[in-house]
C-alpha positions as a Python dict, from the first residue, in 0.01 Angstrom:
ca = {
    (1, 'X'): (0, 0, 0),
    (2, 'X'): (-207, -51, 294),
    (3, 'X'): (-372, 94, 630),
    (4, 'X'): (-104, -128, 894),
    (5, 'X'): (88, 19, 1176),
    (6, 'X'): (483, 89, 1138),
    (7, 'X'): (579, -135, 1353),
    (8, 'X'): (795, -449, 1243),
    (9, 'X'): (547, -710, 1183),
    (10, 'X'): (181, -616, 1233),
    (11, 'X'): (-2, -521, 1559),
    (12, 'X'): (-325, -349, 1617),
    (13, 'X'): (-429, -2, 1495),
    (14, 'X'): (-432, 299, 1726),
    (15, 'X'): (-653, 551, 1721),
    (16, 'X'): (-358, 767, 1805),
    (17, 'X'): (-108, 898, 1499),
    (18, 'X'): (96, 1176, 1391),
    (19, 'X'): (-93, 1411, 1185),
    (20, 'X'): (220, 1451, 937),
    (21, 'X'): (190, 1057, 862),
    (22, 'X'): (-43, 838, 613),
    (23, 'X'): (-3, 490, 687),
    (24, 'X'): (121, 295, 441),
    (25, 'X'): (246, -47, 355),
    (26, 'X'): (286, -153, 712),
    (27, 'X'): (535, 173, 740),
    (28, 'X'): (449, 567, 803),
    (29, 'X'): (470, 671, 440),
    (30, 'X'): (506, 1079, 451),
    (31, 'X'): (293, 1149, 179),
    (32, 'X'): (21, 1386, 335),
    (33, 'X'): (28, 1695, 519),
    (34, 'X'): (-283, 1602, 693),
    (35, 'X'): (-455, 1283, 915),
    (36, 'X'): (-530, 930, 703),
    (37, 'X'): (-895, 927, 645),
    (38, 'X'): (-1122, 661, 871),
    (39, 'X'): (-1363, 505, 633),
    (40, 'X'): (-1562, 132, 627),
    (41, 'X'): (-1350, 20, 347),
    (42, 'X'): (-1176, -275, 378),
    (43, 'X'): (-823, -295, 281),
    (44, 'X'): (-796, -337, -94),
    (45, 'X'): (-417, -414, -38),
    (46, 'X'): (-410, -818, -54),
    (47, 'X'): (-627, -796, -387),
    (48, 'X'): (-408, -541, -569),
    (49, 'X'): (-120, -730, -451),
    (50, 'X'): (-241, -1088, -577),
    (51, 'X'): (-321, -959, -877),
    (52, 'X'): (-1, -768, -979),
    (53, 'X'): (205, -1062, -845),
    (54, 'X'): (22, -1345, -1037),
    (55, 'X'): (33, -1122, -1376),
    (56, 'X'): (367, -1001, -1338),
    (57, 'X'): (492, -1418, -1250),
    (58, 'X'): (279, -1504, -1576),
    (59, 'X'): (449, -1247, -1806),
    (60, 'X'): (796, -1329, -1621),
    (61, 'X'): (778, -1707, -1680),
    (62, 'X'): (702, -1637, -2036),
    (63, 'X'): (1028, -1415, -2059),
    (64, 'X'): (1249, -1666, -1939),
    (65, 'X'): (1064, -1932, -2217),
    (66, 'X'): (968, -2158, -1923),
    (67, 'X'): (851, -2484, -2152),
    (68, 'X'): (961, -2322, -2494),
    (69, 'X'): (711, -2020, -2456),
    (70, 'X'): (828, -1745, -2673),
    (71, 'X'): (497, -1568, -2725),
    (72, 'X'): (343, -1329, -2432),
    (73, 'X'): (12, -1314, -2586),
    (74, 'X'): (-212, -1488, -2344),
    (75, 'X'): (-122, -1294, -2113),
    (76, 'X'): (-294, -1015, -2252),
    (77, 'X'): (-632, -1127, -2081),
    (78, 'X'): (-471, -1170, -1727),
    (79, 'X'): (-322, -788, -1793),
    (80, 'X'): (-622, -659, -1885),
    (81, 'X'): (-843, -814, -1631),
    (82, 'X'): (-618, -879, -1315),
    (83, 'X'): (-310, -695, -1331),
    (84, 'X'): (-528, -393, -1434),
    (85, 'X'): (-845, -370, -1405),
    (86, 'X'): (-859, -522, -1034),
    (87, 'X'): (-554, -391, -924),
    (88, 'X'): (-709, 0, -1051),
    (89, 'X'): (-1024, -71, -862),
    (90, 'X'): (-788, -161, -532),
    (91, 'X'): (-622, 187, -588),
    (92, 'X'): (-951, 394, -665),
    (93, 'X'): (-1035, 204, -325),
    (94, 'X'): (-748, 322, -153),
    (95, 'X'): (-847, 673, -181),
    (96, 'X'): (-1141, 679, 58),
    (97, 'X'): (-877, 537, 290),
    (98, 'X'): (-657, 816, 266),
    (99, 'X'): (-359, 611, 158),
    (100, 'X'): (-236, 825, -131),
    (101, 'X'): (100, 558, -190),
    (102, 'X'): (-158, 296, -223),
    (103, 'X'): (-411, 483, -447),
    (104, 'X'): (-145, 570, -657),
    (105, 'X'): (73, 288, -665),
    (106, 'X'): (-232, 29, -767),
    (107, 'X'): (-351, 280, -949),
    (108, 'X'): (-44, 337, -1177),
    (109, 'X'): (72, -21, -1241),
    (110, 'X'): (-304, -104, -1315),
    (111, 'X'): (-300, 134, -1582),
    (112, 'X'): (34, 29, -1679),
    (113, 'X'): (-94, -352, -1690),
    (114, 'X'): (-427, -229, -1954),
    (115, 'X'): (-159, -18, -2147),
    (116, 'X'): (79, -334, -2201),
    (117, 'X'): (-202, -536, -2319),
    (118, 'X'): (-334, -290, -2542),
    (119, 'X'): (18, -305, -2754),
    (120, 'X'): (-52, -684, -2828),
    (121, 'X'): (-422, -644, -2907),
    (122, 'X'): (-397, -651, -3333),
    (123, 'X'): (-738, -483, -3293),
    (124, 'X'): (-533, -176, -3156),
    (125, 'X'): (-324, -125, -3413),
    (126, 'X'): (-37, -37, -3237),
    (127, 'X'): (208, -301, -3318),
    (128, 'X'): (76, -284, -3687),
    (129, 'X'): (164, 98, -3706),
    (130, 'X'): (550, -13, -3676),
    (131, 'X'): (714, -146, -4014),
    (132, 'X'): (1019, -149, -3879),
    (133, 'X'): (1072, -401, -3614),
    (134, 'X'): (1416, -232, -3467),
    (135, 'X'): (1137, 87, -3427),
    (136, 'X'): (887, -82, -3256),
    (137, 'X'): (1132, -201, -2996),
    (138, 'X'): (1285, 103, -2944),
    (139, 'X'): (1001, 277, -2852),
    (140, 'X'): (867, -45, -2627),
    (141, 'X'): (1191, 61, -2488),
    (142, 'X'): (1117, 397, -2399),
    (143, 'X'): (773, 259, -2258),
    (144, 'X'): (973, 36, -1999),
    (145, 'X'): (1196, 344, -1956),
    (146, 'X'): (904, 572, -1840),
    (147, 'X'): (751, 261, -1609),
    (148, 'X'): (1143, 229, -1422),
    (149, 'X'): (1137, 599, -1305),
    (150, 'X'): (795, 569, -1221),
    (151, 'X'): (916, 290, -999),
    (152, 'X'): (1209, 470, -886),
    (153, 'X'): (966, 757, -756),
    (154, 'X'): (792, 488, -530),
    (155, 'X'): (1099, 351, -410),
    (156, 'X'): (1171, 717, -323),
    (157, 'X'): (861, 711, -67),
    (158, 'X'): (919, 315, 117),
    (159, 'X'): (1301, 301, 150),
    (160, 'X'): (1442, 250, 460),
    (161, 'X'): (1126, 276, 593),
    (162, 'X'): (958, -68, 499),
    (163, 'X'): (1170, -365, 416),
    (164, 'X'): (949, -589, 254),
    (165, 'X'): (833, -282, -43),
    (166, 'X'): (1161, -132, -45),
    (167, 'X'): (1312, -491, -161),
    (168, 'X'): (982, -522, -399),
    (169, 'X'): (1050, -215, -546),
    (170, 'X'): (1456, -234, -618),
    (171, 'X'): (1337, -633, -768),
    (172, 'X'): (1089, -434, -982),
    (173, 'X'): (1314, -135, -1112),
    (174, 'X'): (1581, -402, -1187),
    (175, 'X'): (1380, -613, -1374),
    (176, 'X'): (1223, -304, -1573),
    (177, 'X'): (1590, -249, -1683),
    (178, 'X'): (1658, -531, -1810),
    (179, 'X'): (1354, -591, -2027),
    (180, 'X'): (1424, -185, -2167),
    (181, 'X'): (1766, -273, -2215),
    (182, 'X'): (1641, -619, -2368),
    (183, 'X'): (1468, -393, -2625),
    (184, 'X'): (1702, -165, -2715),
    (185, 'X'): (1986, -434, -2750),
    (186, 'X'): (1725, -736, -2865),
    (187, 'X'): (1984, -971, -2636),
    (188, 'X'): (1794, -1237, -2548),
    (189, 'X'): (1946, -1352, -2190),
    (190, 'X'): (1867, -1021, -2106),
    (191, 'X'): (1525, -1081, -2185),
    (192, 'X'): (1572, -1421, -1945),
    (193, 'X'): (1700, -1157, -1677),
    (194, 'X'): (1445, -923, -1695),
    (195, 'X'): (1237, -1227, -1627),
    (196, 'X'): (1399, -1393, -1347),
    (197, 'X'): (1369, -1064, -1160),
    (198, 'X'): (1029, -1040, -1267),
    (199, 'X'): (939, -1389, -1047),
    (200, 'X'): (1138, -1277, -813),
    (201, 'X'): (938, -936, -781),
    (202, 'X'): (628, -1175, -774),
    (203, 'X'): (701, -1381, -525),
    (204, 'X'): (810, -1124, -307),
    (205, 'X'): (465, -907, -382),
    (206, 'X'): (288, -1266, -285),
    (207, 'X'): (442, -1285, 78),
    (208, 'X'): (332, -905, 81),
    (209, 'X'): (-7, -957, 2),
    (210, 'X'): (-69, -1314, 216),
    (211, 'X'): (116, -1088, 524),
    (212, 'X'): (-196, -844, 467),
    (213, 'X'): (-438, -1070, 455),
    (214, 'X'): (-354, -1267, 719),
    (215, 'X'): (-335, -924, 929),
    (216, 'X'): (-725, -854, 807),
    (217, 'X'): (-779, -1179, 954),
    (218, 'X'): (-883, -1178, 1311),
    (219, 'X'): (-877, -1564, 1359),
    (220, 'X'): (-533, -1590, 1147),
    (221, 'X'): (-317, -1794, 1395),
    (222, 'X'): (-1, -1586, 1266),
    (223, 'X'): (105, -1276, 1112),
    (224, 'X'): (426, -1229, 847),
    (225, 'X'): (643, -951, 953),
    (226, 'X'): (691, -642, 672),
    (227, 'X'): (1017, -511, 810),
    (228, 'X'): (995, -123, 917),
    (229, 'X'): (1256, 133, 1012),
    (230, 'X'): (1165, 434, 1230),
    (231, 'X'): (1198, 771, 1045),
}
């Protein structure tokens, strides 16, 4: 999701790269037929990151009823606000940097984050528009269903090519699994599941985003390796 070099861990930029390869996430993500754009941007990736981990660890704890929490509503603000909105503007920022995993990745969970929190606004409607509760979860469901082969797709572009997002990514699509099958089968523990891979997808998106930031940091006394196969 960001403008790094494929090596494992991080080491400076060259102005010297195969045409056929956008950098991406630390790892040469073959997404372009033509040259990364240079622009004065700074990397958007540590923001994006932060705020996709912190919302998804939120919405996580709540599923696993960490201190008897059984309602996700406050986390509508943090979705709409953090998880979406900032994490959109980090992929609308990507573009200029030609990193078109990055643009779309941020992009698409940031919309994905505003959609969520839409369903639990009352001002929406939506949930209202459901007398049926069995319906309503069903077709939450198919929502999480849609979001775990959009997942899949970006696994499908970072594995065995990047360690750190390839493991982010197989942590996400598990945990979008179990909260779709949580709907359809409205089984609690595998709500809790869904959950505990949820944390576990934010903590992992944390150590991403601190190894990015660091690597922006000239004066950062160390740097935490990504993990990156050649092609």
């Amino acid at each position: 999701m960001s403008s790094l070099t494929p090596e494992k861990g991080h080491t400076s930029t060259s102005n010297n790269y195969s045409p056929d390869v956008e950098q991406g996430g630390g790892v040469p993500i073959s997404t372009t037929e033509g040259p990364a754009h240079r622009s004065g941007i700074g990397n958007p990736g540590p923001m994006g990151l932060f705020s996709f981990a912190s919302t998804t660890f939120i919405l996580s704890m709540f599923n696993v009823q960490t201190r008897g929490i059984t309602h996700q509503n406050v986390v509508v603000g943090m979705a709409i606000f953090a998880g979406g909105l900032t994490q959109f503007i980090a992929g609308m920022w990507e573009f200029p940097r030609g990193n078109v995993f990055g643009a779309t990745a941020f992009s698409s969970y940031g919309a994905f984050w505003m959609s969520y929190a839409t369903i639990f606004i009352p001002s929406s409607g939506i949930m209202a528009a459901y007398a049926n509760p069995d319906e309503l979860a069903n077709a939450i469901g198919i929502y999480l269903v849609a979001w775990l082969m959009v997942t899949l797709f970006f696994l499908l572009a970072v594995i065995r090519r990047n360690i750190a997002y390839t493991v982010l990514l197989s942590s996400l699509s598990v945990a979008f699994v179990c909260l779709a099958a949580a709907e359809f089968t409205q089984n609690p523990m595998v709500t809790k599941a869904g959950g505990v891979f949820g944390i576990i997808t934010a903590f992992i998106a944390y150590y991403i985003g601190v190894s990015e930031l660091l690597f922006a940091e000239q004066s950062a006394i160390f740097n935490l390796p990504l993990g990156a196969w050649g092609r």
